[in-house]
N, C-alpha and C positions, 0 to 999 in steps of 0.2 A: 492561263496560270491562276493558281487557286491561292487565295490571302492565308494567314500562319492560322486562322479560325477555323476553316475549311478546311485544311490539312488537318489540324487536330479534332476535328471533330469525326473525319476519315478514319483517324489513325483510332479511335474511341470506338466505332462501328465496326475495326478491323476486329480490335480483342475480342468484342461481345459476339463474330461472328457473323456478322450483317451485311459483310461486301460484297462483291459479285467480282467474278474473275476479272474483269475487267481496271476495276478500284482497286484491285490488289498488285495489279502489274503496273496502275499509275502509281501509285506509294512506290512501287520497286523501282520503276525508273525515274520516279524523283530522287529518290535518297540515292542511286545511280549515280546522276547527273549534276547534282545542282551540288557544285562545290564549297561554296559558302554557306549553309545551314546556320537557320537562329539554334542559340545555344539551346533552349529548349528541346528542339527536334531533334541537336546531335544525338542524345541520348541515345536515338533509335536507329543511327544508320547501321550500326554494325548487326543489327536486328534485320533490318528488310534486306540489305544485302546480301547476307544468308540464308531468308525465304527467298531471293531472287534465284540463289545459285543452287538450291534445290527444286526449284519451280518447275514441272512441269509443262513446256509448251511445246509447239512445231517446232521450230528450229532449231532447238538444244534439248529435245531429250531424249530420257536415257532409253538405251536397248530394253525392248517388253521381252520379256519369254512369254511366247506364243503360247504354249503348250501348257501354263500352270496359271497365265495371266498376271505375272507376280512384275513388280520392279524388283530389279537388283537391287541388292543393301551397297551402294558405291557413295551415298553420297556421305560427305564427311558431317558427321552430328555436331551440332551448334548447341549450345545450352541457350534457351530462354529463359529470361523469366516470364513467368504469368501474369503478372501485376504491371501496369505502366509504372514508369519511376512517380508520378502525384501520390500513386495511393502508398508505395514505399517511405518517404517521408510520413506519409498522415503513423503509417505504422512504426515507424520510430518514434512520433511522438508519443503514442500510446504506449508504446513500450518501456519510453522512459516515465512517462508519466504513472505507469504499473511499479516500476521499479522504485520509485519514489514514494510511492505507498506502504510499496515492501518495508521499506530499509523504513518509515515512521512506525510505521506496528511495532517493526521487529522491535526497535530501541523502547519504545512507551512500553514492553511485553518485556524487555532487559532489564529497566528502569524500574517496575513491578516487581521482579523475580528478585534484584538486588534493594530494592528497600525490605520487601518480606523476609530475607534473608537476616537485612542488620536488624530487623525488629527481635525475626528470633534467636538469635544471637546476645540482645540486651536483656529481652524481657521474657525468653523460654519460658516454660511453665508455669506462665501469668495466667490466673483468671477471676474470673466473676462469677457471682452466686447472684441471679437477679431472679424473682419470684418463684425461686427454686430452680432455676434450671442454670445447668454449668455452661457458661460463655470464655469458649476457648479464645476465640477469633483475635488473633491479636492487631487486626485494622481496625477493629469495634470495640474492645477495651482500651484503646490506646489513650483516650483524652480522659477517660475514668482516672489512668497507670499516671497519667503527668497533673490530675487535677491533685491527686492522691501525694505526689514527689512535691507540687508545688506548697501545699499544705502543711507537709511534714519541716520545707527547708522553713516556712514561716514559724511553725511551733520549735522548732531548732533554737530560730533570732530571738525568738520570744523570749523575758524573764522567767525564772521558773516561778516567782511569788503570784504572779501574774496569773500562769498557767493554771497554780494552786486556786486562784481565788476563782477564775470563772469555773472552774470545776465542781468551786466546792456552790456556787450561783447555781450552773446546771441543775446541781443534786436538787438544792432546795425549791429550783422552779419546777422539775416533776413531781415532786410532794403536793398532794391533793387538801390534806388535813390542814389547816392552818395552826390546831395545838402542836401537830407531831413538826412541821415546818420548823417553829417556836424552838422548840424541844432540842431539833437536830440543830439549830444555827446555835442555843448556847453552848451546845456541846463540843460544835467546832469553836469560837472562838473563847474557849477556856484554854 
């Protein structure tokens, strides 16, 4: 009697093809016979019992036509799989674990499509003029469009006397001349 290591390592040499008629009639008449199976194994009886009842041997089989050397198509087809049930598992994991990839893209690729959407919905034919060249992109002038709103709501809160004075500070700090400086300040505060 072979330990549940040996049988599975049998049953691993059967898929890959490696058994010899012999290994393959003991697996048949194990899953046969042995009426209590670790749950593991069950998997595969209804598998060998099926290679059993189409097997090939002395005592059960089927009529040869002589004359063409053919078997008869008599026996009833069994559907395999080709995969042992371990590598079925590993392949559901994968599959979910694909599918979980999907469904992250998909949303981060939704996520994208519907924020470009609200941008251009807000700020449509927003741009920028930088070193000459026109910048549509509204993910790229975006913190330009908000430095620009926050700016405006601050000159808004602002006094307007306020407004008036650093204004009229700017003018006289780009003035070069210090008479014409002179000149423009008493003119503004006449």
């Amino acid at each position: 009697m072979k330990d549940i290591t040996e049988i599975k390592a049998l049953i691993e040499r059967f898929f890959e093809g490696e058994t010899t008629l012999e290994e393959e009639q003991w697996l048949y008449d194990y899953f046969k016979q042995t009426k209590d199976l670790p749950g593991e194994l069950e998997t595969y009886r209804e598998m060998f019992l099926g290679f059993d009842a189409i097997a090939l041997n002395d005592t059960a089989s089927p009529v040869i036509n002589k004359v063409e050397n053919e078997v008869p198509l008599t026996a009833r087809e069994i559907s395999v799989s080709p995969t042992p049930p371990k590598y079925r598992s590993l392949w559901k994991q994968v599959a979910g674990i694909a599918a979980m990839i999907a469904v992250i893209v998909g949303s981060v690729w939704a996520y994208r499509a519907y924020e470009s959407m609200k941008l251009q919905s807000i700020y449509g034919g927003s741009y920028m003029i930088v070193d000459g060249k026109r910048i549509d992109n509204l993910r790229e002038i975006l913190p330009e469009i908000k430095r620009t709103l926050s700016l405006a709501d601050a000159i808004e809160t602002t006094s307007p006397a306020l407004l008036i004075d650093k204004a009229e500070q700017d003018l006289l700090d780009n003035i070069q001349d210090a008479q014409e400086r002179e000149r423009i300040r008493q003119l503004l505060n006449q």
